[in-house]
N, CA, C and O atoms as a GROMACS GRO file, in nm:
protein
  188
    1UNK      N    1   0.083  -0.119   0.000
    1UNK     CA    2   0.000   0.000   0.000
    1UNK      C    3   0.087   0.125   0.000
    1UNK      O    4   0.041   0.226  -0.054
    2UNK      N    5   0.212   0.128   0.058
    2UNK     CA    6   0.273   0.243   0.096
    2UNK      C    7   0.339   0.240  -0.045
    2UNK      O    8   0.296   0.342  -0.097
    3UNK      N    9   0.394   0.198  -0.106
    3UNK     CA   10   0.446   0.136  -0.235
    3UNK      C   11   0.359   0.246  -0.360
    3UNK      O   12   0.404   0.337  -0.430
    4UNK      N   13   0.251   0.200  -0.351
    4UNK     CA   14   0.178   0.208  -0.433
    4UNK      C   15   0.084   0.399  -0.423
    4UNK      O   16   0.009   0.455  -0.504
    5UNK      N   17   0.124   0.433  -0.320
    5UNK     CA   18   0.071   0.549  -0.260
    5UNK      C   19   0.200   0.674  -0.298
    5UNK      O   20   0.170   0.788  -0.330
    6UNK      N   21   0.321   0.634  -0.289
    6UNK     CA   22   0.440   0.682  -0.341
    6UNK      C   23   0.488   0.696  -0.496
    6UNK      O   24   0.554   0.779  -0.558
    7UNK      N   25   0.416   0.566  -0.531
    7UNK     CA   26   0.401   0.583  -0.684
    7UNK      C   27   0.310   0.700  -0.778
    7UNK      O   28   0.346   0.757  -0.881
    8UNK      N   29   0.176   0.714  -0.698
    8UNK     CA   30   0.120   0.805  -0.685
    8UNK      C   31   0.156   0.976  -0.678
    8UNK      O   32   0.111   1.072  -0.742
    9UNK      N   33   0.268   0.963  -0.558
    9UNK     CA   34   0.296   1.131  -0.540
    9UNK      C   35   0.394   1.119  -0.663
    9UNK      O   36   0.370   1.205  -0.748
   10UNK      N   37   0.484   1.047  -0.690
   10UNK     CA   38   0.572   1.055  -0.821
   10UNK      C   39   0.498   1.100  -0.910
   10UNK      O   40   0.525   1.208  -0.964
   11UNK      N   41   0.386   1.024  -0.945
   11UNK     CA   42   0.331   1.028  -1.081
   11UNK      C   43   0.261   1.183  -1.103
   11UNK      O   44   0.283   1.256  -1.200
   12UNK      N   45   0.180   1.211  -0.999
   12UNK     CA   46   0.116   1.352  -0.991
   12UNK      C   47   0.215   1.445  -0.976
   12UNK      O   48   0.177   1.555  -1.018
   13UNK      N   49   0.366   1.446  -0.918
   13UNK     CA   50   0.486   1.501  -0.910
   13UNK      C   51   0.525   1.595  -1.081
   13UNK      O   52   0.557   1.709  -1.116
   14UNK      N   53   0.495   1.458  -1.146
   14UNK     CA   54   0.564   1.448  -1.293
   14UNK      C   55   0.447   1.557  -1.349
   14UNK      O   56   0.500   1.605  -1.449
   15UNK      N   57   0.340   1.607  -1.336
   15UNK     CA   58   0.316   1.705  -1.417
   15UNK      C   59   0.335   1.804  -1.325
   15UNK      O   60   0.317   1.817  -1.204
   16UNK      N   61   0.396   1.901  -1.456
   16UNK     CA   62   0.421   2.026  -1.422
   16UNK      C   63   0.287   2.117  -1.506
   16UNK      O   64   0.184   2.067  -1.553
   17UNK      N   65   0.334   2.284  -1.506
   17UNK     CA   66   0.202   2.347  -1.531
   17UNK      C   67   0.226   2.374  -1.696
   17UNK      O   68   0.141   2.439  -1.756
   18UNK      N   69   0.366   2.313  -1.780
   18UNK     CA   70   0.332   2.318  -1.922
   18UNK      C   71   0.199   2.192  -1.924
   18UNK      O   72   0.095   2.233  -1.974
   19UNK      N   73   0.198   2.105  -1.895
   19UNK     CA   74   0.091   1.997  -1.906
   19UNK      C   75  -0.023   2.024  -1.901
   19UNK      O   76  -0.104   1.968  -1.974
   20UNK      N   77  -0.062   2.128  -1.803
   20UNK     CA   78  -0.196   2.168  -1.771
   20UNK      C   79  -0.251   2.296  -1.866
   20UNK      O   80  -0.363   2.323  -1.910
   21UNK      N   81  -0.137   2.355  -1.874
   21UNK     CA   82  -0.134   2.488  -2.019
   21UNK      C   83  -0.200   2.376  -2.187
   21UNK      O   84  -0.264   2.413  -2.285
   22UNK      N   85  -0.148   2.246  -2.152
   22UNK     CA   86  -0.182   2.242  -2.282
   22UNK      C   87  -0.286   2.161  -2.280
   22UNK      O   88  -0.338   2.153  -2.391
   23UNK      N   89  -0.349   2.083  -2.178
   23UNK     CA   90  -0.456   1.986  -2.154
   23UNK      C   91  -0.596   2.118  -2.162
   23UNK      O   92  -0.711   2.085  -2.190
   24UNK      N   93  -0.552   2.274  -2.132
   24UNK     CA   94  -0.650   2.361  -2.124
   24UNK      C   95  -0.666   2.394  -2.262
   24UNK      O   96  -0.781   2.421  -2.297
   25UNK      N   97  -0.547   2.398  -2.377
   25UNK     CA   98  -0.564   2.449  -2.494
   25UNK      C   99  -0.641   2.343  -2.575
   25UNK      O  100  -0.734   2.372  -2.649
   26UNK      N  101  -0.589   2.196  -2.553
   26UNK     CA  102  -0.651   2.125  -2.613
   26UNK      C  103  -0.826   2.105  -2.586
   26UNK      O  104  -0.901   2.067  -2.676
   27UNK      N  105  -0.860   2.130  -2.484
   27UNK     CA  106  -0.989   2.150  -2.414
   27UNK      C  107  -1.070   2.246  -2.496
   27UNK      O  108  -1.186   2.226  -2.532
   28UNK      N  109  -0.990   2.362  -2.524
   28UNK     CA  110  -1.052   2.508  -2.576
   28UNK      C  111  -1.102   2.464  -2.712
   28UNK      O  112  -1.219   2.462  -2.750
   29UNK      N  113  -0.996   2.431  -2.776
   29UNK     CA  114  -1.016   2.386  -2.915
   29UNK      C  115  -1.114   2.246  -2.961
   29UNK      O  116  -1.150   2.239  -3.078
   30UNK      N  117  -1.139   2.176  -2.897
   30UNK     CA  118  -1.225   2.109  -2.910
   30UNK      C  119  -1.349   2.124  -2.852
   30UNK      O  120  -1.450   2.053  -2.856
   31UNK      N  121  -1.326   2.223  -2.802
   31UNK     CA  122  -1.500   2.288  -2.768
   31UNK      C  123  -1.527   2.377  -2.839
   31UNK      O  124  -1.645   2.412  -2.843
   32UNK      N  125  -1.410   2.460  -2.935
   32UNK     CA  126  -1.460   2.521  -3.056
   32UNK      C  127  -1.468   2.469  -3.190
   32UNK      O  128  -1.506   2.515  -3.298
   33UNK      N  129  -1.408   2.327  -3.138
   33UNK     CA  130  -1.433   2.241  -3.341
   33UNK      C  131  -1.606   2.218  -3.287
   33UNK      O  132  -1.691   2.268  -3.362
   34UNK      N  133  -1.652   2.149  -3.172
   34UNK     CA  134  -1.749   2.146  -3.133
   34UNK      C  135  -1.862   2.229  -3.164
   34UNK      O  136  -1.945   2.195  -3.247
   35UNK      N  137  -1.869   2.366  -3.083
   35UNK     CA  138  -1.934   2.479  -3.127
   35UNK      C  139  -1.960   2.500  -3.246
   35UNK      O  140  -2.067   2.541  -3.290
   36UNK      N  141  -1.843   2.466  -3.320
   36UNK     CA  142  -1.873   2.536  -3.464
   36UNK      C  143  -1.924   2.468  -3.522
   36UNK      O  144  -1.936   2.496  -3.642
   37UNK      N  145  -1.982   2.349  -3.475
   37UNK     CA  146  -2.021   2.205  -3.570
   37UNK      C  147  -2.190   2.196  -3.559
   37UNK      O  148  -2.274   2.128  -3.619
   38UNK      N  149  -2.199   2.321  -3.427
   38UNK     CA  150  -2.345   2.268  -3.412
   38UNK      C  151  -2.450   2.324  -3.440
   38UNK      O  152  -2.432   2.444  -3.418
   39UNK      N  153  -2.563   2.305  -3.481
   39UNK     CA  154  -2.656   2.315  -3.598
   39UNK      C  155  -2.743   2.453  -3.472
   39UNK      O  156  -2.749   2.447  -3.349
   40UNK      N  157  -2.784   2.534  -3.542
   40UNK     CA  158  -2.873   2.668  -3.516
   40UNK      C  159  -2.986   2.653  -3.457
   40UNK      O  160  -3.069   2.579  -3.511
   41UNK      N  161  -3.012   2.708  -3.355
   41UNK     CA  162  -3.157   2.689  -3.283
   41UNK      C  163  -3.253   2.745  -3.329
   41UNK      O  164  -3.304   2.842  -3.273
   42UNK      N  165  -3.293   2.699  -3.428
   42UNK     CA  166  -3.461   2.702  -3.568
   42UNK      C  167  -3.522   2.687  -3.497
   42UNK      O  168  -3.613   2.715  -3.575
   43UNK      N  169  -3.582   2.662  -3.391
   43UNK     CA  170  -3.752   2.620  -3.358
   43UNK      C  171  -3.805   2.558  -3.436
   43UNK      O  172  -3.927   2.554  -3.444
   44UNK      N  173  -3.702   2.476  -3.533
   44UNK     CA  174  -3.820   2.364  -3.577
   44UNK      C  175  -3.922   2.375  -3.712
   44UNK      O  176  -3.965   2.292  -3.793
   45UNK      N  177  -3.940   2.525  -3.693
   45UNK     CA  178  -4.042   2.522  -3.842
   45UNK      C  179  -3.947   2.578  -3.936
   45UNK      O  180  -3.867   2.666  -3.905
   46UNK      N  181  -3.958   2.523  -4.062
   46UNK     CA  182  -3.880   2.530  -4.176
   46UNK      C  183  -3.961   2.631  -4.230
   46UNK      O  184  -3.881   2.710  -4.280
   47UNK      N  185  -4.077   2.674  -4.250
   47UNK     CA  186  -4.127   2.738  -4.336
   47UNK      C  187  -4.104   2.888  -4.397
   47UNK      O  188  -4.174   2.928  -4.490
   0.00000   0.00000   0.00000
């Protein structure tokens, strides 16, 4: 358990804040390929 709990602080150790700079950019951008993909709020009547 103690083993495995140490492995842990290593692992969360290993990111630094370039990692999180880019886990946010990649985030951004796929919520704007997203956005841009999605269809217009028509209410439905075509006419």
């Amino acid at each position: 358990m103690k083993n495995k709990f140490n492995l842990a602080i290593v692992s969360l150790s290993k990111i630094n804040r370039q990692h999180i700079q880019l886990f946010f950019v990649l985030l951004t951008l796929t919520m704007l390929v997203l956005g841009a993909g999605a269809p217009e709020d028509g209410g439905g009547n075509t006419r």
